[in-house]
C-alpha positions as CSV (number, residue, x, y, z in Angstrom):
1,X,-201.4,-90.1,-65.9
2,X,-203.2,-87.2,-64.6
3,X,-200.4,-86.0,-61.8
4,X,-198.5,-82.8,-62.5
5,X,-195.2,-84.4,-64.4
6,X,-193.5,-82.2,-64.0
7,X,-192.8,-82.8,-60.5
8,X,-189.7,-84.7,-59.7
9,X,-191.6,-87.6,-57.6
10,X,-194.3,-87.9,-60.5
11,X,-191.1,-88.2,-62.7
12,X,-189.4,-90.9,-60.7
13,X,-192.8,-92.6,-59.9
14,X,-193.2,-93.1,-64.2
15,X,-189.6,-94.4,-64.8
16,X,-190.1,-96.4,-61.7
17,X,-192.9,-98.6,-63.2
18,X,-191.1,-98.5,-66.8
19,X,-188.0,-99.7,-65.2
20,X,-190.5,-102.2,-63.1
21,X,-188.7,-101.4,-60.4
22,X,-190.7,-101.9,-57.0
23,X,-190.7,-99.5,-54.2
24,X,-188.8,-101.2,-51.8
25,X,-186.1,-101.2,-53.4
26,X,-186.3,-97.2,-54.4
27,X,-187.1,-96.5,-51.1
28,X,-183.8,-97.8,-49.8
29,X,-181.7,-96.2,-52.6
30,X,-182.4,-92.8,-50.7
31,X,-183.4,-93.9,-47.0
32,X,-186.7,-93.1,-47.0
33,X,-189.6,-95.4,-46.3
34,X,-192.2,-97.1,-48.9
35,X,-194.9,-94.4,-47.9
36,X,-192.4,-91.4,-48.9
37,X,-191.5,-93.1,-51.9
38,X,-195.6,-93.4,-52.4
39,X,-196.3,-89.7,-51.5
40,X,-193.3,-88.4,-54.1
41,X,-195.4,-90.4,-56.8
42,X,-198.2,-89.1,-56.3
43,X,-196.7,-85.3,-56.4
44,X,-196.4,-84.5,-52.5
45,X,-193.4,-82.2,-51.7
46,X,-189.5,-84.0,-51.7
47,X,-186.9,-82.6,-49.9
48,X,-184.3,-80.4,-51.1
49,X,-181.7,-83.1,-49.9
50,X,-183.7,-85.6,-51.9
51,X,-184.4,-83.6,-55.2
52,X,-181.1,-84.2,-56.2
53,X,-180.9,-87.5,-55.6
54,X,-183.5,-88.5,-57.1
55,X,-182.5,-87.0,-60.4
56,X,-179.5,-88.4,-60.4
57,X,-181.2,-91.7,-59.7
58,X,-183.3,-91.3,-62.7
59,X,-180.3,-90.1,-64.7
60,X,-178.8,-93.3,-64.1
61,X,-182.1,-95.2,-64.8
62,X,-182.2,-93.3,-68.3
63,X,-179.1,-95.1,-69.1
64,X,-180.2,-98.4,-67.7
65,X,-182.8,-98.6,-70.8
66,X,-180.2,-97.1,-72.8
67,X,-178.0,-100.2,-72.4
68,X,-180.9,-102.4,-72.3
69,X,-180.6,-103.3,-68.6
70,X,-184.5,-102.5,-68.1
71,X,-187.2,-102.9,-67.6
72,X,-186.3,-105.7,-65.5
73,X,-188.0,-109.1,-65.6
74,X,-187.9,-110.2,-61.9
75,X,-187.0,-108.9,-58.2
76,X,-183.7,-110.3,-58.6
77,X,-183.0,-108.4,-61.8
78,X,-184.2,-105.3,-59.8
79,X,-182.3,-105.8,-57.0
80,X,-179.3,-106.4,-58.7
81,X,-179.7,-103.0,-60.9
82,X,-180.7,-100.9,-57.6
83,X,-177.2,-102.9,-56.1
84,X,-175.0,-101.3,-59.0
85,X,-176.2,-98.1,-59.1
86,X,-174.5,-95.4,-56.3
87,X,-176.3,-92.4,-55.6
88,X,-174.7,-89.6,-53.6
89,X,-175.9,-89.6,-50.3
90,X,-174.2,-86.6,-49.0
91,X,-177.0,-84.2,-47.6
């Protein structure tokens, strides 16, 4: 709560836990390990390539709650919403 929100990781890192969706999982969706995924939440700097990522990804997590996908209840309901969504992974 006290992070700079308007940083794109602090952004991701707060839909992230109202999704319940844990880390591994995010970390995956752009190739990056848990510990990036912990340093973006907690405001450090994200990569260019990664910026828009990531807001696509939360984008698409918007609508997840809109369609009353999430939050999901378990790991399996997580990994099944991270396994339909498809970010853009050109660099």
């Amino acid at each position: 709560k006290t992070l700079d929100g308007t940083r794109i990781g602090v952004q991701l890192g707060r839909i992230c836990v109202k999704a319940n969706l844990p880390i591994m999982y995010v970390a995956r969706v752009f190739g990056v390990s848990r510990m990036s995924v912990h340093n973006w939440f907690r405001g450090k700097y994200v990569r260019d390539k990664n910026y828009t990522k990531i807001n696509e990804f939360i984008a698409k997590v918007e609508t997840g709650f809109k369609k009353g996908m999430l939050p999901v209840g378990s790991l399996v309901e997580a990994r099944e919403f991270i396994d339909s969504i498809k970010i853009n992974q050109k660099e």
